[in-house]
N, C-alpha and C positions, 0 to 999 in steps of 0.2 A: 504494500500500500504506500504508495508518494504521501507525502505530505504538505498540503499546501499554507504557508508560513499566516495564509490570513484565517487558519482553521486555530491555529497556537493559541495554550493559554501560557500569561505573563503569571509567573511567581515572584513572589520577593527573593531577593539575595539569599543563600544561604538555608532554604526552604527543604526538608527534606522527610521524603516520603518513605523512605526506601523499607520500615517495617511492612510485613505483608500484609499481616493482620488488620492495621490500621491507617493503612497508607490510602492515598486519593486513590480513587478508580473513578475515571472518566464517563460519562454522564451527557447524552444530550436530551432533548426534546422538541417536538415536532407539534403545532396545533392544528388541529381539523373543524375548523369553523363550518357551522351546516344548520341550514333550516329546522330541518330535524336530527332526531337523536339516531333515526337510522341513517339518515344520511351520514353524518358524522362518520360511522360507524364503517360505512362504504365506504369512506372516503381514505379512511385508515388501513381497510382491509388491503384494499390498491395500491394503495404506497407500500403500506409491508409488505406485498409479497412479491416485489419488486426487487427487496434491499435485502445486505447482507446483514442483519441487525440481531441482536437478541433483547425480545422485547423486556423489560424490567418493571413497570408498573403504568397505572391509566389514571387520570381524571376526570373530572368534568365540571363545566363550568356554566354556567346561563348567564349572559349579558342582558340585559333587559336593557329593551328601547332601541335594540341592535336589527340588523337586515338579517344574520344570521347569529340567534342568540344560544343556538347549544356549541358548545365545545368540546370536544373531547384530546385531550392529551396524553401524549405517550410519550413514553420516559425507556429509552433504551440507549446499548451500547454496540461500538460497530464489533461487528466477527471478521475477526481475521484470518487465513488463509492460514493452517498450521505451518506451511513453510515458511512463510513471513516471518514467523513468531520466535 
């Protein structure tokens, strides 16, 4: 996997993770704004099974007053290719 230097996170000086147990583990998320809650739900389904991902946890949200007030969130981390790793 390349890395694209506008994908980086900035730590402070000196910052160190390196126990395994409680060290950072990388984290993104992805919103699915949608009319409906099934929609939402499509709309996630599409994208994930698209990606290399491992999915890690979901939300949701209602916006009220919004064009598309359900939200659904997803909280996962990328899969790496075991040779990569």
């Amino acid at each position: 996997m390349e890395l694209t230097p506008n994908f980086c996170l900035d730590v402070p000086e000196g910052f160190d993770d390196s126990d395994a147990e409680t060290g950072v583990h990388p984290m993104a998320r992805k919103l699915f704004p949608a009319t409906t809650a099934a929609e939402a739900f499509k709309k996630a389904h599409e994208w994930v099974r698209e990606q290399k991902i491992r999915l890690s946890d979901v939300s949701w949200d209602f916006f009220h007053d919004e064009d598309e007030p359900y939200c659904l969130s997803i909280y996962f981390t990328f899969e790496l290719d075991p040779e990569e790793t």
